[in-house]
C-alpha positions in Angstrom: 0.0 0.0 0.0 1.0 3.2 -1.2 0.7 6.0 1.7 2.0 8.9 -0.3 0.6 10.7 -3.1 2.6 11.8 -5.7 2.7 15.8 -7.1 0.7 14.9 -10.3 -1.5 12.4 -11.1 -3.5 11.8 -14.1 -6.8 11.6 -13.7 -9.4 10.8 -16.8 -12.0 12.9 -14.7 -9.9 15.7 -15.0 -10.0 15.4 -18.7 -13.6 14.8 -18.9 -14.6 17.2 -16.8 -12.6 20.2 -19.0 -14.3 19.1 -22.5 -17.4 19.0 -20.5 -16.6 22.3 -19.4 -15.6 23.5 -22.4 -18.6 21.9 -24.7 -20.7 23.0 -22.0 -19.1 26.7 -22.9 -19.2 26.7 -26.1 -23.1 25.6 -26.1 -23.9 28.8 -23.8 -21.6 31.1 -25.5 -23.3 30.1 -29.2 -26.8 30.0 -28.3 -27.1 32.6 -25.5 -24.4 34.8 -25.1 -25.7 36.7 -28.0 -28.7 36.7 -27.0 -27.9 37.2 -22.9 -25.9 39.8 -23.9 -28.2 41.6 -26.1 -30.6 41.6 -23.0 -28.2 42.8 -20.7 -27.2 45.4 -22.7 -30.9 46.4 -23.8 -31.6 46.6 -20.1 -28.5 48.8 -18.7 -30.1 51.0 -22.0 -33.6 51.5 -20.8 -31.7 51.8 -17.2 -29.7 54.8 -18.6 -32.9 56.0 -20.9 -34.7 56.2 -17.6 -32.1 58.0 -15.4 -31.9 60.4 -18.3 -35.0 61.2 -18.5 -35.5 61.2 -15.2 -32.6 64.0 -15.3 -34.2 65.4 -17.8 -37.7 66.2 -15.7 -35.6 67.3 -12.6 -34.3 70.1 -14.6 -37.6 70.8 -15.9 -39.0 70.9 -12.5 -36.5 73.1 -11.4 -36.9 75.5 -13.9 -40.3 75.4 -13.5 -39.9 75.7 -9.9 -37.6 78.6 -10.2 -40.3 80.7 -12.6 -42.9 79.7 -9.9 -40.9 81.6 -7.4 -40.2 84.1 -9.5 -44.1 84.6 -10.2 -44.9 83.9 -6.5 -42.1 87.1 -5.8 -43.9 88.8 -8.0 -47.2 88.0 -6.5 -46.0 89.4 -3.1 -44.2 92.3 -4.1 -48.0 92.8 -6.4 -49.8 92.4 -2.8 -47.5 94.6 -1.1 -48.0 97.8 -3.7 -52.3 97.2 -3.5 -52.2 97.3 0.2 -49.7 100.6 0.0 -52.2 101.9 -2.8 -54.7 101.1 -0.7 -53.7 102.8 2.6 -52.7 105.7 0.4 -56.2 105.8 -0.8 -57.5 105.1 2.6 -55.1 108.2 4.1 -56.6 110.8 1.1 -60.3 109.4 1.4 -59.9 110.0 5.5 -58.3 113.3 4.8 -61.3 114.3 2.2 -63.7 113.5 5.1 -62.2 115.2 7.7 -61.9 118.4 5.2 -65.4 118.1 4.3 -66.3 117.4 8.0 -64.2 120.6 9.1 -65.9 122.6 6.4 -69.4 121.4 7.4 -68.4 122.2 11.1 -66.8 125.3 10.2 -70.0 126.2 8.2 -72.4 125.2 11.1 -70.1 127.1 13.4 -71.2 130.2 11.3 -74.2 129.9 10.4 -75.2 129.5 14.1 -73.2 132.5 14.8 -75.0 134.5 12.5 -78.1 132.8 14.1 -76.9 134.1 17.5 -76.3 137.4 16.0 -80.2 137.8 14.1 -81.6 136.4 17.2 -79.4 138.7 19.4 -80.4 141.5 17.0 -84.1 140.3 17.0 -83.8 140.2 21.1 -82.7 143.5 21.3 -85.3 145.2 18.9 -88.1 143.6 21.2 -86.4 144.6 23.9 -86.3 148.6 22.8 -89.8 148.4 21.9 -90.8 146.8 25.0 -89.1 149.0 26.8 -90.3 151.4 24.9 -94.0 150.5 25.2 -92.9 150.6 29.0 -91.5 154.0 29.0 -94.8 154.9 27.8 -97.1 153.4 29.9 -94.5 154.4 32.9 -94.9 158.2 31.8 -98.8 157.9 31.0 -98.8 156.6 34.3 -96.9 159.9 35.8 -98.4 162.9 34.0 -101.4 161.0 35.2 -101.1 161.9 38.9 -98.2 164.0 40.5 -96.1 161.2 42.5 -94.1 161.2 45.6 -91.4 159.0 45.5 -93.1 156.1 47.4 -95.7 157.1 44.6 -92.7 156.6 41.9 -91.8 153.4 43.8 -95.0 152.0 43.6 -95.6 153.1 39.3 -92.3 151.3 38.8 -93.1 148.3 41.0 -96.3 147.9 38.8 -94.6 148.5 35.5 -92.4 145.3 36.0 -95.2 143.4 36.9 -96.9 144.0 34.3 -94.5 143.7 32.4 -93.7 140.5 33.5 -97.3 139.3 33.6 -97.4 139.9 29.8 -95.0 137.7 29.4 
């Protein structure tokens, strides 16, 4: 019995195994590495298709993204200049009614001065001719009778009275 091995031995399996091998390479490589390669390279295509694409929307979405900012800028700077136009409005509108308002109160202020004034003038005509008519009735009174002054007293004390009874 034999208890070493030597470097090389020849083994038929060896040799049958490699043309398997290589039949079994030549089969694959003749009928489908055409056609697995065709496949593999169709699919790292459409992979490559798709991420271009894909590319190719993201810059579109940017730029679209970028003008909608831009519009959205615009929008806000738009809102900002009505609401000043507004207030500005607002400010001149307030300002016309308190001008108007002023002007109304400034012409009620005179016209109820001048209202005061007729009424004052109107007040004091009555008052002459009432104390006119009094003077009147005072000296009728006093060429009347000859008076003493408890007499004159007593014609004036009467006068008011009357006076104020007619009232």
């Amino acid at each position: 019995m034999k208890l070493t091995q030597g470097l090389f031995e020849f083994n038929w399996n060896y040799v049958f195994a490699i043309i398997t091998f290589l039949v079994m390479f030549w089969i694959l490589y003749h009928f489908f590495f055409q056609k697995v390669h065709d496949y593999m390279e169709a699919r790292a295509q459409s992979v490559q298709d798709t991420l271009d694409n894909a590319a190719k929307k993201q810059r579109r979405a940017n730029k679209k993204m970028k003008a909608y900012e831009k519009q959205i800028a615009g929008v806000e700077e738009e809102g900002r200049q009505i609401i000043q136009d507004a207030q500005k409005e607002a400010r001149a509108q307030a300002d016309r009614i308190i001008d108007e308002a002023n002007a109304q109160a400034h012409d009620a202020i005179m016209r109820s001065r001048q209202e005061i004034e007729r009424q004052q003038q109107a007040a004091r005509r009555q008052l002459r001719r009432e104390v006119g008519d009094l003077a009147v009735e005072a000296a009728g009174k006093i060429l009347e009778k000859e008076i003493s002054p408890e007499d004159h007293r007593e014609i004036i004390d009467q006068v008011l009275s009357d006076a104020d009874s007619k009232k």
